[in-house]
N, C-alpha and C positions, 0 to 999 in steps of 0.2 A: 400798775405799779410804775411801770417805764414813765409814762406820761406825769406823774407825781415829782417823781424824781427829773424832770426834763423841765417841769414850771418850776424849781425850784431854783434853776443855774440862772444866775443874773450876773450884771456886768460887776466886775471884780477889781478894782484899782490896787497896785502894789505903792507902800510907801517905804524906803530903805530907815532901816531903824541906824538912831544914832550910833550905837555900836557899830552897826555894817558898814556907815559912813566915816569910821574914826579908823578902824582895819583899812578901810580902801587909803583912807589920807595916808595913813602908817606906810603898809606898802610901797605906795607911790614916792614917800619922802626917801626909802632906804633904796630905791630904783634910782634915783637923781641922785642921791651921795653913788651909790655904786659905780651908775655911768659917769660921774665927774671923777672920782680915784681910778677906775679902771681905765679912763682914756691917757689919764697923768703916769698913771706905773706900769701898766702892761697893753701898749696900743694892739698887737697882734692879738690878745688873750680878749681883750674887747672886743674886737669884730668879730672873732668865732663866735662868741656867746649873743652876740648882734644878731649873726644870722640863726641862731639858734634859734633864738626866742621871734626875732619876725614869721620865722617859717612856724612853728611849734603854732604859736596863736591865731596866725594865719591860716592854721588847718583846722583849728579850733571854729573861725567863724565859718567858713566854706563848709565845712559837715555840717555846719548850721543850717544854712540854704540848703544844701541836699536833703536834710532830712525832711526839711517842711515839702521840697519838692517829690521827695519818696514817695511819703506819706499822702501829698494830693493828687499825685497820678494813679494810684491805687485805691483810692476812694476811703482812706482807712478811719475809722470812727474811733477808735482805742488811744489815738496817740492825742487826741485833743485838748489835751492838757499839758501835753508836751511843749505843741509847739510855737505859744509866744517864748516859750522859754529859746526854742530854735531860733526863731524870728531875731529876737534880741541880742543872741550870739553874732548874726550878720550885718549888726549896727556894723561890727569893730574894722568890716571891709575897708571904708576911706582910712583908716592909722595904719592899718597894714599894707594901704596904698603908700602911703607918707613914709612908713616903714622903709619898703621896699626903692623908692626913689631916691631916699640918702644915704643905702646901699650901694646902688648904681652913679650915684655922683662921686660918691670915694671910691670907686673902683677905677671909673675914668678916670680920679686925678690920682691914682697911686697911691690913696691914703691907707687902704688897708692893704692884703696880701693875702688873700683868701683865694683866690684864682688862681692859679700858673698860668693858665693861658694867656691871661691880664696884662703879664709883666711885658716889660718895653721890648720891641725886639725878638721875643722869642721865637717868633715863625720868621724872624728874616734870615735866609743863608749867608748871605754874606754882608759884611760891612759896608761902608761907603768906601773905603778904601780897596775895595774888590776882595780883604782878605772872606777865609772862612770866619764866619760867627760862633765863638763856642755855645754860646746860649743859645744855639738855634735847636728847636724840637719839629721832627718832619713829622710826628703822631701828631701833634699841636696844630702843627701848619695846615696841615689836612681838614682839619677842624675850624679853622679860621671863617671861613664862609659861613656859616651857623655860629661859633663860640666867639662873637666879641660886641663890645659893649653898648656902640647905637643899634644893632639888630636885637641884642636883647632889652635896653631898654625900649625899643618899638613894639620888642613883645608884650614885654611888661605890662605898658599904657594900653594893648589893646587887650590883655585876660585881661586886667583888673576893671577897664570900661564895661566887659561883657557881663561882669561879675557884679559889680555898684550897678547897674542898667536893669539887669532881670532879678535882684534883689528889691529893690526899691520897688519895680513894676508890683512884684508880689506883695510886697509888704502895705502898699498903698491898697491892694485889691481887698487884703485880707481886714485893715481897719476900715475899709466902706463897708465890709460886711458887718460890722457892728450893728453900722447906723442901717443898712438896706435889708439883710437878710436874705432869705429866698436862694436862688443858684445862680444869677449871672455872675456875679465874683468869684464863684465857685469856679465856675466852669471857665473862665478868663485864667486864674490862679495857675488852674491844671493844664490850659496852655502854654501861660510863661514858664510852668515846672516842665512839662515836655519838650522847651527849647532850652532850657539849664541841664537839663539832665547829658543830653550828649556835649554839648560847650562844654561841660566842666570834664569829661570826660577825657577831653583832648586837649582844653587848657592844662588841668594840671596834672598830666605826663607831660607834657612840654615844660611846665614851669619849675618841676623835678628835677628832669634830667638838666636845665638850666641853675639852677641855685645850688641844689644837693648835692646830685652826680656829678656834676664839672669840677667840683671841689677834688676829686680823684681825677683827673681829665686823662690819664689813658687807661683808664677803666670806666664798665660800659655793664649794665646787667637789663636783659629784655624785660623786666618782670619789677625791677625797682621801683617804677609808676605805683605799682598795686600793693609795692609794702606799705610804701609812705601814705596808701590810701587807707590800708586797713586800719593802719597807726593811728589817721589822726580820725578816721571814723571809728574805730573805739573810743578816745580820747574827748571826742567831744560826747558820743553817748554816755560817756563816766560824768561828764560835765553836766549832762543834762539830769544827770539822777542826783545828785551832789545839790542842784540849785533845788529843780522839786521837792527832795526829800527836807528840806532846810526850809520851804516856804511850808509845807504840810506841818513843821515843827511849829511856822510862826501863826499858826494858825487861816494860811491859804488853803485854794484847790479843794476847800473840804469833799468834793466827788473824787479827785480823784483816791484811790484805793489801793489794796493790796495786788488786784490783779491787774492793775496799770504798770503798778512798779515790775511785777514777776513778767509782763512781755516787753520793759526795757531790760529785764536783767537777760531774757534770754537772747535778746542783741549784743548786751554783750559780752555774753556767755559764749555764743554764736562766733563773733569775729573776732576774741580771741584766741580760739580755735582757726579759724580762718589765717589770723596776724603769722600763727606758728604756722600752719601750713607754709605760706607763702616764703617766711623766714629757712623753712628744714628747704623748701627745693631750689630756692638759689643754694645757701649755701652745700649741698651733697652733691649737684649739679657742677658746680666748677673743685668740690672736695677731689668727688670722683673723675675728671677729666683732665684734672692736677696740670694743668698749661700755667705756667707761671705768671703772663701779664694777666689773668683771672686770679690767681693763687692770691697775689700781692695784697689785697684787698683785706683777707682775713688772716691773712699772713703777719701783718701791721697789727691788726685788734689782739690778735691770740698772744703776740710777741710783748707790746706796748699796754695792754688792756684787757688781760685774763679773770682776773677776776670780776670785772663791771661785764664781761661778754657773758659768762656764765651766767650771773645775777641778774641779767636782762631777761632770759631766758627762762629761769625761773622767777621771777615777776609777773613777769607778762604773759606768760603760759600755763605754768608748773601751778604755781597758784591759784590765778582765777576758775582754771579747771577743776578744781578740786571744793574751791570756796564756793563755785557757782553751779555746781551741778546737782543739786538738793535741791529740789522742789522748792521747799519752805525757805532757801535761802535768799532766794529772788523777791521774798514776800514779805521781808523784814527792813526798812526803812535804814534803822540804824547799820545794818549788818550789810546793808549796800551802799551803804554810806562809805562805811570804811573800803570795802571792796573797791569803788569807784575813786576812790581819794589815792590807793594803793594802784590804781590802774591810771591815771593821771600822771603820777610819779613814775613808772614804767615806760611811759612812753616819752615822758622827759629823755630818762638814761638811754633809750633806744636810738633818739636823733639825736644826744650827745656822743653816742658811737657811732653814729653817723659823719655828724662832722670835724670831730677833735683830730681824729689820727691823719685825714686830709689836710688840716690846717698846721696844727699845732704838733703832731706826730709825737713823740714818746716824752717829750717836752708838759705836753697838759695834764694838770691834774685840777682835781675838784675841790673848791674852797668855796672863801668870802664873796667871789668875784658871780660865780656862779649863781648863788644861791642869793642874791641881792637883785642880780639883774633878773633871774626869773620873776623874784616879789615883785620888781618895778614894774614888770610887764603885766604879769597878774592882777596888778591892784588897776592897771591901768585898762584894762579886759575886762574885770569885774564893774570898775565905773561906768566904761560902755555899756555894760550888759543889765546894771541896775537902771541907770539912764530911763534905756529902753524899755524896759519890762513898765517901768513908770507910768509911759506914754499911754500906756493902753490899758484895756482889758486884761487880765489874767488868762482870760478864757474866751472862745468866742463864742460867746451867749446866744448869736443867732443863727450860727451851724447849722443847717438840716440835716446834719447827724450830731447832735450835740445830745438827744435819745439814745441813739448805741452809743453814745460815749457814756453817758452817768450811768445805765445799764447794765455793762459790761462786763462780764466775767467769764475767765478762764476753766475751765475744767478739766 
């Protein structure tokens, strides 16, 4: 019966239906009004929601590349339906390059104000006139050797090189395997994924603690790296059931099944269980140690932003625990549909409390400006992502395990 069902998967072309391509135009148009009024009326409320959404999509594609690299260092047969959908997420790497570069150019020219550490001056003690400098910060100054703007963007160019380098490599291995079959691609793949795996590991806590956490620059938490990681590895597994489930509507994937979707659902069933973890021991850790330059940090969200702290919390936790721990719930298309669409939204608000009260402090609030530049970005991540899926196979037809995949079931 395996062998039935294994001659049956051939190569699968995706074509974006007019609809899908008139949403993506749409988006994209109300992104480009939103960045041309929000840079004209609110230039501060612009760059926060800037780096918002470069970092947000930017974890979007990276959990891309990790998952396909999970998934081929582990030999896994279950996910192969997954992961052009993965693949395709890691087009969006060069715009999150491009992203991230005219970040770093308005920062060296003082266009935005998203850093302290940034602003002119700050680590100098005194004037040229020998007086004292008020604006001088000794926390800041200290930090000057690692936090300023040609060593990070040095950094910058070289994660996102490491990143566009072992994506490409993989992506290239993975469409010869169309045309070759057999295991040398295989087995190449699972070496570039065994050299991404720990690179990405130490790119992005570096790239964290540089764009996120400096946003607070005299606050510091050991464990930050692994929120932002849980975050956007939920986020993009929401992502990835959101696209499947929508392509099985339009009549793709016809293999893949209910117990495909029930072992994405228990990822991310799984790591939002994980996200809370990681969220309850920073914050009882510095609750219970109560030292003020730690305090400050949730001091600002609870003072300025009570109500979005709470509602993060139950989103992103409270919820999916409860939605997602029935067997049968993992097995229902639409009902993980909504679940992932609701977990998408979750992690939006999560790095909005991330960066508003750094930036913008009791000043920010959620409107037009928000909810525009996310669409722009979305429609514009979506366009990569259809792009992609275009290019190729839906599926890789010549997998030697492409058997345990049509196969495959849960018990």
């Amino acid at each position: 019966m395996g062998s039935h069902h294994a001659a049956e998967i051939k190569e699968e072309r995706f074509a974006p239906s007019s609809r899908l391509t008139n949403v993506i135009r749409l988006l994209l148009g109300v992104g480009v009004v939103t960045i041309a009024a929000g840079l004209y009326t609110d230039g501060h409320r612009f760059w926060a929601n800037y780096l918002i959404n470069n970092w947000f999509f930017l974890g979007l594609s990276l959990a891309g590349v990790l998952f396909v690299a999970i998934q081929s260092v582990s030999n896994a047969a279950w996910s192969l339906g997954y992961r052009r959908i993965a693949e395709a997420m890691g087009a969006y790497l060069p715009w999150a390059f491009a992203g991230f570069a005219v970040l770093m150019i308005s920062t060296s020219m003082h266009w935005n104000h998203l850093y302290h550490w940034a602003h002119h001056g700050i680590a100098q003690e005194f004037l040229e006139g020998g007086q004292p400098n008020p604006e001088y910060d000794p926390i800041i100054a200290a930090k000057v050797p690692y936090l300023n703007v040609p060593f990070m963007a040095a950094r910058m160019a070289v994660f996102f090189g490491l990143w566009i380098l072992l994506y490409r490599a993989i992506r290239k291995h993975s469409l010869l395997e169309d045309q070759e079959g057999g295991l040398l691609r295989i087995r190449r793949i699972k070496t570039l994924a065994s050299i991404f795996l720990p690179v990405f590991a130490v790119t992005w806590a570096m790239s964290t603690w540089d764009y996120i956490m400096s946003v607070d620059t005299h606050w510091y938490s050991t464990i930050f790296w692994v929120y932002h990681f849980a975050a956007a590895w939920v986020a993009a597994l929401s992502f990835m059931a959101i696209v499947a489930v929508l392509l099985k509507k339009a009549g793709y994937l016809p293999h893949l099944n209910d117990n495909h979707l029930h072992d994405l659902g228990k990822f991310m069933f799984a790591f939002s269980i994980f996200w809370a973890y990681i969220w309850v021991s920073q914050f009882l850790l510095i609750y219970y140690a109560n030292i003020p330059e730690e305090t400050i940090y949730f001091q600002e969200r609870l003072e300025h932003f009570k109500v979005p702290f709470f509602v993060n919390v139950v989103v992103n936790f409270v919820l999916p625990f409860f939605l997602l721990m029935a067997r049968g719930s993992k097995r229902q298309g639409n009902y993980l549909l909504a679940v992932a669409i609701l977990l998408i939204a979750g992690k939006y608000l999560d790095l909005y409390l991330g960066v508003m009260p750094g930036t913008l402090g009791g000043h920010a609030h959620f409107g037009w400006m928000e909810i525009g530049m996310f669409a722009g970005y979305a429609g514009l991540f979506l366009w990569v992502v259809t792009r992609a899926l275009a290019s190729a196979s839906l599926i890789q037809h010549k997998h030697p395990y492409i058997k345990e995949y049509a196969t495959h079931e849960v018990m």
